[in-house]
Backbone as CSV, one residue per row, in Angstrom:
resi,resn,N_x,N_y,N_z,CA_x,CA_y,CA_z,C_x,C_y,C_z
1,UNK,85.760,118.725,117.967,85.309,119.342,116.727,86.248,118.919,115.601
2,UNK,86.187,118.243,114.662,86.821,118.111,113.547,86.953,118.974,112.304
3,UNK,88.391,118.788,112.175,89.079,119.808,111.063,88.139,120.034,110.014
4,UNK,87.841,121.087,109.134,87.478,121.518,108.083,88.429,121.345,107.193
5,UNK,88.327,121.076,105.857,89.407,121.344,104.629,90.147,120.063,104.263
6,UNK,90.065,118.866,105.243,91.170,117.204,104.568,89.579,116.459,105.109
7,UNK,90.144,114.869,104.282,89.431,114.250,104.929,89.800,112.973,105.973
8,UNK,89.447,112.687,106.942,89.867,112.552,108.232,89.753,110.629,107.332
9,UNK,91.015,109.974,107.010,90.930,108.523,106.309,90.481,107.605,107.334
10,UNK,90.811,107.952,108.913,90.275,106.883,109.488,89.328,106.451,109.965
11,UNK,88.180,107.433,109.656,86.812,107.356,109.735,85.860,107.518,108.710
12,UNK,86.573,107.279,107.402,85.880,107.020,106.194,85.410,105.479,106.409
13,UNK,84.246,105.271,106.073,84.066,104.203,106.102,83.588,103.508,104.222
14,UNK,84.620,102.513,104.210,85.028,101.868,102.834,83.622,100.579,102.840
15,UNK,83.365,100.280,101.493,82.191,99.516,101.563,83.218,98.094,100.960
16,UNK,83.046,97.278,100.717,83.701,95.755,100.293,83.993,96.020,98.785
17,UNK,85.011,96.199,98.129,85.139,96.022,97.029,86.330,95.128,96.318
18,UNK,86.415,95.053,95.182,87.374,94.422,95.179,88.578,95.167,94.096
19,UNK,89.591,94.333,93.563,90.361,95.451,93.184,90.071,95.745,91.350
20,UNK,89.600,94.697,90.826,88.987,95.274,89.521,87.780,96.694,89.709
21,UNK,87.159,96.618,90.688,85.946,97.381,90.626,86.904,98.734,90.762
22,UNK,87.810,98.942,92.164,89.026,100.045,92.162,89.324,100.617,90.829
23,UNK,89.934,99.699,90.084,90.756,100.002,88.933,89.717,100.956,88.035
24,UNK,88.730,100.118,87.691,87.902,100.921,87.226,86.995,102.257,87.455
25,UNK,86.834,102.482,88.577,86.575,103.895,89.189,88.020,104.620,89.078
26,UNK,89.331,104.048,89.233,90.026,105.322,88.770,90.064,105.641,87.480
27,UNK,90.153,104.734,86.571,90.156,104.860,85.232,89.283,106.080,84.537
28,UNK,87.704,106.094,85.161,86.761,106.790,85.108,87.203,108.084,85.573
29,UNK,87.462,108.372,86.502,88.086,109.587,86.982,89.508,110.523,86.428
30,UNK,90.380,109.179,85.583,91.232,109.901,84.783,92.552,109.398,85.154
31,UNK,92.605,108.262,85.888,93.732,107.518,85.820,94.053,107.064,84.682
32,UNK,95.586,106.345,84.256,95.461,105.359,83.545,96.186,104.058,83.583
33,UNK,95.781,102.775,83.250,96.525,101.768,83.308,97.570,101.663,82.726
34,UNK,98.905,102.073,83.939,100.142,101.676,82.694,100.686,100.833,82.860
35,UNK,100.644,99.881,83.607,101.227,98.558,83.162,100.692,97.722,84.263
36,UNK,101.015,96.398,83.803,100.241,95.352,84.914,101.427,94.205,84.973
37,UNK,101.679,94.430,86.309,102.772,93.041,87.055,102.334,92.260,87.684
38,UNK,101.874,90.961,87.213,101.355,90.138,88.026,100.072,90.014,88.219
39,UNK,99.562,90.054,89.358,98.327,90.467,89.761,98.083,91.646,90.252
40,UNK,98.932,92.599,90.044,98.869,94.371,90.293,98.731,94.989,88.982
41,UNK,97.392,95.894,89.073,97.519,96.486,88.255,98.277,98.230,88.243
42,UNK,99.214,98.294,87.853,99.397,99.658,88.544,99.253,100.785,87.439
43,UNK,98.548,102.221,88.423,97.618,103.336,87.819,98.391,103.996,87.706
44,UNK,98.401,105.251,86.605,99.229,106.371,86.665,98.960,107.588,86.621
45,UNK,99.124,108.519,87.007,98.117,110.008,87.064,99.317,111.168,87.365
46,UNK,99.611,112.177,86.800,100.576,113.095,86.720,101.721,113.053,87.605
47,UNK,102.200,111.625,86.793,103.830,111.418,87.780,103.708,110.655,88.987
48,UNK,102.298,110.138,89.272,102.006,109.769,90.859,101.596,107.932,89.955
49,UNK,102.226,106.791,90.479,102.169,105.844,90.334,101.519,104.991,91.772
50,UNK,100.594,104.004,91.325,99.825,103.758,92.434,99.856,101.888,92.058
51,UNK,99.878,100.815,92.697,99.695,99.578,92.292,98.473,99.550,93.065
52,UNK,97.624,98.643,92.785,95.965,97.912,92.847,96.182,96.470,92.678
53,UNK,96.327,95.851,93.836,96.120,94.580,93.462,94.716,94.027,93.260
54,UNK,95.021,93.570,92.598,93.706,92.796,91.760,93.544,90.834,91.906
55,UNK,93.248,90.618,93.021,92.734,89.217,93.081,91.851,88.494,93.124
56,UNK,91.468,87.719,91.740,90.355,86.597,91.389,89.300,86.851,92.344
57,UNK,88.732,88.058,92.283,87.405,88.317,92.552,87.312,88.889,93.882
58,UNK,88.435,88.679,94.786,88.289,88.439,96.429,88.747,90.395,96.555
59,UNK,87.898,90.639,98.283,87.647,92.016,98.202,89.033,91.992,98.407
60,UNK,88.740,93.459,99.028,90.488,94.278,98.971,90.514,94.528,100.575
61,UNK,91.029,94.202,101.298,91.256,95.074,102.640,90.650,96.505,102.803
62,UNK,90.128,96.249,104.041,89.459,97.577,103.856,90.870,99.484,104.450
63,UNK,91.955,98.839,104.930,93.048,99.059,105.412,93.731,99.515,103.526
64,UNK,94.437,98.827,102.941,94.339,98.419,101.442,93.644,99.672,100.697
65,UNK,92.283,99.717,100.676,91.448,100.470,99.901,91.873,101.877,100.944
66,UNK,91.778,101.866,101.582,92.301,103.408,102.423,93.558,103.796,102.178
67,UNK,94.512,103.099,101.974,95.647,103.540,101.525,95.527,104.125,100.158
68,UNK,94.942,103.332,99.267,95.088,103.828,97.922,93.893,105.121,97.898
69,UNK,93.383,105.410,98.386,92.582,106.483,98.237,92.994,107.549,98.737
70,UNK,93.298,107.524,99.575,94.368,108.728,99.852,95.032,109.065,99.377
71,UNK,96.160,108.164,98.553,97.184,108.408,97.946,96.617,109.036,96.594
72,UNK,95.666,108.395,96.308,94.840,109.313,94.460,94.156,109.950,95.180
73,UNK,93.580,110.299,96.527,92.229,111.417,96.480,91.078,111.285,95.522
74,UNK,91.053,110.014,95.590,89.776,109.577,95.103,88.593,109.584,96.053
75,UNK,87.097,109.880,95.854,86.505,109.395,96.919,85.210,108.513,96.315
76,UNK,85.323,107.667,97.459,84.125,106.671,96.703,82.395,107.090,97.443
């Protein structure tokens, strides 16, 4: 029987995205872009700093996208 009240990350199942499309669903939700190193864009949200790499179109790990969602409690 599975827990009530969290959500269980390793059986979320993540669809292919990549890391611009990321960036922009947090943005929407109330992140914001505070600065960009490289090819990371990294998000910021009440003291909680998150990097998104962002590469020339190619998806994101689906491992990758589970980490960062957890860490913002974002859900897609």
């Amino acid at each position: 029987m599975p827990n009530i009240g969290y959500i269980c990350y390793n059986t979320l199942r993540v669809n292919a995205v990549t890391g611009k499309e990321l960036v922009k669903r947090h943005v929407k939700s109330g992140w914001r872009i505070d600065r960009i190193h490289g090819s990371h864009h990294i998000i910021e949200k009440d003291n909680v700093t998150v990097p998104i790499p962002v590469h020339a179109g190619k998806d994101l790990p689906v491992g990758t996208v589970k980490a960062i969602l957890k860490i913002t409690g974002l859900k897609i």
